[in-house]
C-alpha positions in Angstrom: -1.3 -30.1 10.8 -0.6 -27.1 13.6 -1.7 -24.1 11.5 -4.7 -23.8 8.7 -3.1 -21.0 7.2 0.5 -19.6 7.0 1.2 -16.0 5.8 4.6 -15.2 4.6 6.4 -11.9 4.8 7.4 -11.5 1.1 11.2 -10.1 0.8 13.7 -11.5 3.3 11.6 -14.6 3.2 10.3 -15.9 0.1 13.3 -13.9 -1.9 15.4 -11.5 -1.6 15.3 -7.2 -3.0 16.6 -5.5 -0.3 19.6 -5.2 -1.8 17.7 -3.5 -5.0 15.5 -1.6 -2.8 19.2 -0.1 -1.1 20.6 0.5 -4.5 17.5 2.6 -5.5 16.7 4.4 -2.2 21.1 5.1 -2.2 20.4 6.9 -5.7 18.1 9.0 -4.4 20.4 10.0 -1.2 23.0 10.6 -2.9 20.9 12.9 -5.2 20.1 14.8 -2.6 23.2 15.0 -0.8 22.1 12.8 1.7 24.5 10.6 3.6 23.0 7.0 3.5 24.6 3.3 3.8 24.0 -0.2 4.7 23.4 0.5 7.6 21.1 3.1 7.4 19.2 0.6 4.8 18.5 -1.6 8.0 16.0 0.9 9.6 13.9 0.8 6.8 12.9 -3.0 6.6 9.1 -4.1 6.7 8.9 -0.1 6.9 6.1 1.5 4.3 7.7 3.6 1.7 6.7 7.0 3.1 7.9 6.4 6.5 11.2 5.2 4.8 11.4 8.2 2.8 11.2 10.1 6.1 13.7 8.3 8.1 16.2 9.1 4.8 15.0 12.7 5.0 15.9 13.0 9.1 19.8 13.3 7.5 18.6 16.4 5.1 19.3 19.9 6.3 16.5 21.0 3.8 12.6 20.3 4.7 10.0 19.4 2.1 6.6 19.6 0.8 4.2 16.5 0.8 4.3 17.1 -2.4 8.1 17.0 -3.2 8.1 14.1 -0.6 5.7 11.9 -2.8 7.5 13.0 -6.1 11.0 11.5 -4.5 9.1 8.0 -3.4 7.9 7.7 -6.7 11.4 8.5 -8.0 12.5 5.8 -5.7 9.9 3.4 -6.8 10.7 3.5 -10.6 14.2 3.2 -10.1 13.4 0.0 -8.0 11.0 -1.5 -10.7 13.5 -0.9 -13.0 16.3 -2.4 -10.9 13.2 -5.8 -10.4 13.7 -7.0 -13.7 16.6 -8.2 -13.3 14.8 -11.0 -11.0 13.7 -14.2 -12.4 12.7 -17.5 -11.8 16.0 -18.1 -10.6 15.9 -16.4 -7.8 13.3 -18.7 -6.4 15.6 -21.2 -4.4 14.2 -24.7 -5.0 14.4 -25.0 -0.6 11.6 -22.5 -0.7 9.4 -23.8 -3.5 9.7 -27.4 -2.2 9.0 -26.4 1.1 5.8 -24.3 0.4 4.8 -27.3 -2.0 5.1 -29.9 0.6 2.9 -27.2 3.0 0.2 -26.7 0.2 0.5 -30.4 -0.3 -0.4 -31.1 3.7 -3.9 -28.7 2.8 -2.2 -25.9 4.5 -3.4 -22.2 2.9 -0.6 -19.9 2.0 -0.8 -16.5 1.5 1.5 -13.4 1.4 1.8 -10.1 3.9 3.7 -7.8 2.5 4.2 -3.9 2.9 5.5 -3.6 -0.5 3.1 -2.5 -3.4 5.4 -4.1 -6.0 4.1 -7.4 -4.8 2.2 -8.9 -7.4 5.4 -8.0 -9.9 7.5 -9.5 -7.6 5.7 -12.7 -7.7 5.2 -12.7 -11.3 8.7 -11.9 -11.7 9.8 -15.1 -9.5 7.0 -17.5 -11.4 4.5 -17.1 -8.7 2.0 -15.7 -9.8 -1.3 -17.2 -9.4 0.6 -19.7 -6.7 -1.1 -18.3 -3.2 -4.3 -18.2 -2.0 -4.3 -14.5 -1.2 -2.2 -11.8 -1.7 -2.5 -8.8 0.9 0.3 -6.1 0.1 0.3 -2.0 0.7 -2.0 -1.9 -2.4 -4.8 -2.8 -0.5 -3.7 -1.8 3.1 -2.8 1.9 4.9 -0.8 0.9 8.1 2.5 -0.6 8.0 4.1 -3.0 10.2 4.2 -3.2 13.4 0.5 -2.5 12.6 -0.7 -6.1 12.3 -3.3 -4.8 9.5 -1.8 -6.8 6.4 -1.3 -9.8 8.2 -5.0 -9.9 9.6 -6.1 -8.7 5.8 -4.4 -12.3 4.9 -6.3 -13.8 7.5 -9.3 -12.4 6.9 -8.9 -13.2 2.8 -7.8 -17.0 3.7 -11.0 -16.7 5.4 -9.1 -17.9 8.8 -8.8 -16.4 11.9 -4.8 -15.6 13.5 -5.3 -18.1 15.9 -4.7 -21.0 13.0 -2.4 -19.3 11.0 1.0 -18.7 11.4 3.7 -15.6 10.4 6.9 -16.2 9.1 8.9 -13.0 8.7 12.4 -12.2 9.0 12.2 -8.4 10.5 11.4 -7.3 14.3 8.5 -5.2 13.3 7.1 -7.9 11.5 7.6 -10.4 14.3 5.6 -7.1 16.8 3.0 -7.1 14.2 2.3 -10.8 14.4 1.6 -10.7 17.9 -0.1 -7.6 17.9 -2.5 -9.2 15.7 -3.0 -12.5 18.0 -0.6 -14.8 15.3 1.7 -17.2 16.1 5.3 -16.6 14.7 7.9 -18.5 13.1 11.1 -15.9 12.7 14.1 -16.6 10.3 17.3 -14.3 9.4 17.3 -10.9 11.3 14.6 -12.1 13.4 15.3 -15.5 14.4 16.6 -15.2 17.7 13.4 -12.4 18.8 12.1 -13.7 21.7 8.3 -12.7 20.5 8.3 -15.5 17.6 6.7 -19.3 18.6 9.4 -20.7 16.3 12.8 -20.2 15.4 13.8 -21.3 11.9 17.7 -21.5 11.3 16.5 -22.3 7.4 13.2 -22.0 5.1 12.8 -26.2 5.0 12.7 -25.9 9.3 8.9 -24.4 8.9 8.0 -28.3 7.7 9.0 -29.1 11.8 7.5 -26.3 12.9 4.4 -27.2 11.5 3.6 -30.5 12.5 
């Protein structure tokens, strides 16, 4: 086995919300009269929910307290949570489950590195709740990606250093903060083509190949 440890980037790799997290950040643009689409949605992936708050408010003509800007992420937030129960088991794809199955299987450690603070809901929504060995998510880090802090958190919670483990995420940043932080990286969707990453994965099942 090439890796001890492999950390995985939570949405965009294990399942997919961006498309809720666009649907609850487009509410509150179009609340405020902010002009915001798909593509605007792109900027803010594997970014922390402050910063994307701010790259939402760069459009607004208006400028805001801390205070109103932490009262609109929270806005955001609940609209999101609400929009995550619509998530279930089902959107687990049996590719992925099999795949990290046959990694646990091999004695490999998997754990998550995720900005997002709705992690553990997330997991628990998709059936995978107690399933990795550690969970480091923005509730117990302060520095988004392309800070490498969450994925050295896993690292350090696996109890492994980054030169065993490997990153799989699907955004730039993500693939920046893997480096940064002395990982190896396996890129899929958006990313898979970024020269940074050790591995390119065309699919979820191609990290078995990658890891031998």
């Amino acid at each position: 086995m090439r890796y001890q440890g492999i950390i995985f980037d939570l949405d965009g790799v294990i399942c997919t919300t961006d498309h809720y997290h666009y649907l609850a950040w487009k509410a509150l643009a179009d609340r405020l009269g902010i002009p915001f689409n798909e593509k605007d949605n792109n900027r803010l992936r594997g970014v922390s929910r402050m910063a994307s708050l701010e790259i939402i408010l760069e459009k607004s003509d208006k400028t805001y307290t801390q205070e109103e800007k932490e009262a609109m992420a929270t806005e955001k937030n609940d609209t999101y949570r609400q929009l995550l129960h619509q998530i279930t088991t089902a959107d687990l794809s049996q590719e992925v489950k099999s795949t990290l199955d046959q990694l646990r299987a091999q004695g490999c450690k998997l754990a998550i590195g995720s900005a997002s603070k709705n992690t553990p809901f997330i997991l628990e929504r998709l059936g995978l709740g107690s399933y990795f060995d550690a969970v480091a998510d923005g509730n117990c880090v302060t520095h988004s990606k392309p800070d490498p802090e969450v994925f050295l958190k896993a690292a350090e919670m696996l109890g492994l250093s980054p030169a065993v483990c490997l990153v799989v995420e699907d955004a730039h940043a993500g693939v920046e903060a893997a480096v940064a932080g002395g990982f190896e990286c396996a890129a899929i969707g958006d990313a898979k083509d970024d020269p940074r990453a050790t591995h390119h994965l065309s699919t979820f099942s191609d990290l078995l190949q990658a890891t031998k």
